[in-house]
One Martini backbone bead per residue (centre of mass of N, CA, C, O) as a GRO file, in nm:
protein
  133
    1UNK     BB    1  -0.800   3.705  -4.721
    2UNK     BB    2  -0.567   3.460  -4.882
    3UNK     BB    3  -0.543   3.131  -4.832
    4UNK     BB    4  -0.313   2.858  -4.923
    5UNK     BB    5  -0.313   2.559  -4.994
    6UNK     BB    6  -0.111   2.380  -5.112
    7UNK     BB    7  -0.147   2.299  -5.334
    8UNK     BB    8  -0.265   2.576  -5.453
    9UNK     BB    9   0.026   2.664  -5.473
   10UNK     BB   10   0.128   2.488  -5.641
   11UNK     BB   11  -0.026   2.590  -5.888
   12UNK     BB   12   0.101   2.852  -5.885
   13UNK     BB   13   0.384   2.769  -5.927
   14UNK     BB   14   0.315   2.618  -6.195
   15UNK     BB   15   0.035   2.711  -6.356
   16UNK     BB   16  -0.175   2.535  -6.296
   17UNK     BB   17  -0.504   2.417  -6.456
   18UNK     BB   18  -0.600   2.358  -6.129
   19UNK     BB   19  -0.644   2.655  -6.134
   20UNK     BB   20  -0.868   2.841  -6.181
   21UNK     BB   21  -1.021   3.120  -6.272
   22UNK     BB   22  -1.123   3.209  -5.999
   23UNK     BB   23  -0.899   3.191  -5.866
   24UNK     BB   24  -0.671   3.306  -6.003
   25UNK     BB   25  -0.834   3.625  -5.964
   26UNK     BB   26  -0.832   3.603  -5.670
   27UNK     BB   27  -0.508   3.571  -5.634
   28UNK     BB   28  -0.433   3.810  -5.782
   29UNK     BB   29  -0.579   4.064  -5.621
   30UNK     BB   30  -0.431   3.963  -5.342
   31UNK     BB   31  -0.142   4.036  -5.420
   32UNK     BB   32  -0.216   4.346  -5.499
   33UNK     BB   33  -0.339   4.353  -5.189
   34UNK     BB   34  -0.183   4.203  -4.959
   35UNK     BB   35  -0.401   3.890  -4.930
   36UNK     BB   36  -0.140   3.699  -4.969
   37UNK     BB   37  -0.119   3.345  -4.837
   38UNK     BB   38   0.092   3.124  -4.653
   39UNK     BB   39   0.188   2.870  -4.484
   40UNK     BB   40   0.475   2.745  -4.364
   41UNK     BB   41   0.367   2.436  -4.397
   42UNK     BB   42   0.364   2.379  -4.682
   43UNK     BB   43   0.657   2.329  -4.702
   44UNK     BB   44   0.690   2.078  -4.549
   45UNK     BB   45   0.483   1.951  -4.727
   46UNK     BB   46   0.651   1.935  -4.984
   47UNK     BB   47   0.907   1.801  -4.886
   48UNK     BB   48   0.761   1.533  -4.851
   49UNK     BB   49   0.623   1.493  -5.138
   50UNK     BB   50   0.909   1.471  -5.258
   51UNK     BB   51   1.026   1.245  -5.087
   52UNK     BB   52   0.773   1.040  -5.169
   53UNK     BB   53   0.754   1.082  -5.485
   54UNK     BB   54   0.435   1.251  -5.535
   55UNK     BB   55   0.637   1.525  -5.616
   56UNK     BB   56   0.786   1.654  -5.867
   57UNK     BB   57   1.028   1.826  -5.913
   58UNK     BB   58   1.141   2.130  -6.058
   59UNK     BB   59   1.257   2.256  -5.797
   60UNK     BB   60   1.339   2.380  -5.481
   61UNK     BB   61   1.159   2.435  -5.233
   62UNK     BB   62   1.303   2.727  -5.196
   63UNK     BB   63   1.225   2.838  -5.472
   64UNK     BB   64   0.924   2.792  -5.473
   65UNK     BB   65   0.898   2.992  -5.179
   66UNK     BB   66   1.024   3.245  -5.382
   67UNK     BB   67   0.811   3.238  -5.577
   68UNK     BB   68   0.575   3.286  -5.417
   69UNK     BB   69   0.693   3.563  -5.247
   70UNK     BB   70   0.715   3.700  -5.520
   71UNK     BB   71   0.399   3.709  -5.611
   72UNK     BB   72   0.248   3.785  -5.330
   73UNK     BB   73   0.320   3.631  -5.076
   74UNK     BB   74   0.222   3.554  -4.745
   75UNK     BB   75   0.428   3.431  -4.493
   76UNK     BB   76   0.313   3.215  -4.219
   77UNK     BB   77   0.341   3.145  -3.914
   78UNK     BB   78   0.392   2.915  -3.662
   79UNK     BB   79   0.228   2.915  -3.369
   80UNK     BB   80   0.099   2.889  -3.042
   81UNK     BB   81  -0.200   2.929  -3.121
   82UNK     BB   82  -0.227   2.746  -3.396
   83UNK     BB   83  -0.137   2.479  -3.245
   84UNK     BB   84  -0.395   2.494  -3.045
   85UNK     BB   85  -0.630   2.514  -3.270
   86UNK     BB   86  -0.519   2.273  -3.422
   87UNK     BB   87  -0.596   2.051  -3.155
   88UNK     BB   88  -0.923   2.197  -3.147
   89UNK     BB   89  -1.029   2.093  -3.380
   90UNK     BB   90  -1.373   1.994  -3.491
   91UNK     BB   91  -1.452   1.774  -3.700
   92UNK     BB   92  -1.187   1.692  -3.775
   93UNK     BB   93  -0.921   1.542  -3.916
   94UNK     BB   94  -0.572   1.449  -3.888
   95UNK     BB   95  -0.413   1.633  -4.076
   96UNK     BB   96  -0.208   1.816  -3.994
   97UNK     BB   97  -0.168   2.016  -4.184
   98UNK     BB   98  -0.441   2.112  -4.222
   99UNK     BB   99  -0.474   2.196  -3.984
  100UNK     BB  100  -0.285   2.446  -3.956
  101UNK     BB  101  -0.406   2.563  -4.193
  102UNK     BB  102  -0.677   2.611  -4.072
  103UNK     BB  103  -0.605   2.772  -3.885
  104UNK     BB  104  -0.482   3.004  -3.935
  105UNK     BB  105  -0.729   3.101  -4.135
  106UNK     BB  106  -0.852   3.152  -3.834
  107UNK     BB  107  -0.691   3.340  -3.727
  108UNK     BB  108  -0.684   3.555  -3.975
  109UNK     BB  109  -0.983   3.553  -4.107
  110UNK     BB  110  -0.949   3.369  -4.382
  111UNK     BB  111  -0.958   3.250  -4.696
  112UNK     BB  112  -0.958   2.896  -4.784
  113UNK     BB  113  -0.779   2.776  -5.030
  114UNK     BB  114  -0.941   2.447  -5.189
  115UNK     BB  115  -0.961   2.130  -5.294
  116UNK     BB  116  -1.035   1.987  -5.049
  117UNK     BB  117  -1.319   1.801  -4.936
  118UNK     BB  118  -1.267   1.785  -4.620
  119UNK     BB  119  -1.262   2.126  -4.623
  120UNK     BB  120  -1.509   2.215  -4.767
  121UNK     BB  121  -1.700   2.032  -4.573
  122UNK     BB  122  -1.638   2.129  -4.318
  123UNK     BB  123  -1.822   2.231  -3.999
  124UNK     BB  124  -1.756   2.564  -4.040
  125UNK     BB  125  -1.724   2.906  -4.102
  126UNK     BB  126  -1.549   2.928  -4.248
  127UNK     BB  127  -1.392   3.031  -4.539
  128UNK     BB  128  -1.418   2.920  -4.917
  129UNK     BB  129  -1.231   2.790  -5.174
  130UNK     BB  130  -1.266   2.668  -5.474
  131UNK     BB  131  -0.945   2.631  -5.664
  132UNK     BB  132  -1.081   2.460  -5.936
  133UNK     BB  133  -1.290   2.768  -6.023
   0.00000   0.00000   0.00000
């Protein structure tokens, strides 16, 4: 199972060549087999990054988040267990999102599709894939 960081749906959505080609290639058979996933976080996560004008709209997220689900992502709950996850992961950074996004990942057992330099580095077992290879 390949869970999308924000950021990596993003790419994924907009077709961005910041996807690389063996992420694409692991993305695109995840989708065949029913094992990709992404957070229902990453949806709250664009809606700030386009409130705060970080992230250009091309569509509605509403939109973003149909064109993700209809590509053959499935949508993960934000759970009462991912939440206490995300609350007690060691040694990982603030960032809320990251947080839930990361607990998730380790809730489902899925490898954490990312390009986030301190998700990459974080000393944990998690499986993780560089989004831009």
């Amino acid at each position: 199972m390949i869970l999308l960081d924000t950021n990596a749906a993003i790419w994924l959505a907009l077709d961005s060549p910041d996807l690389g080609r063996r992420s694409r290639r692991l993305v695109e058979k995840a989708a065949r087999d029913g094992q990709l996933t992404i957070s229902a976080i990453s949806f709250w996560e664009i809606a700030l990054l386009i409130k705060k004008g970080r992230m250009r709209r091309p569509n509605s997220v509403g939109e973003l988040r149909h064109q993700l689900l209809r590509s053959g992502a499935t949508e993960l709950p934000l759970t009462g267990e991912i939440a206490i996850s995300a609350g007690e992961l060691e040694g990982f950074h603030n960032d809320p999102a990251d947080r839930f996004i990361a607990a998730t990942a380790i809730t489902h057992q899925a490898t954490l599709m990312t390009a986030d330099e301190r998700l990459l580095r974080w000393r944990h077992p998690l499986a993780r894939e560089n989004a831009e290879l």
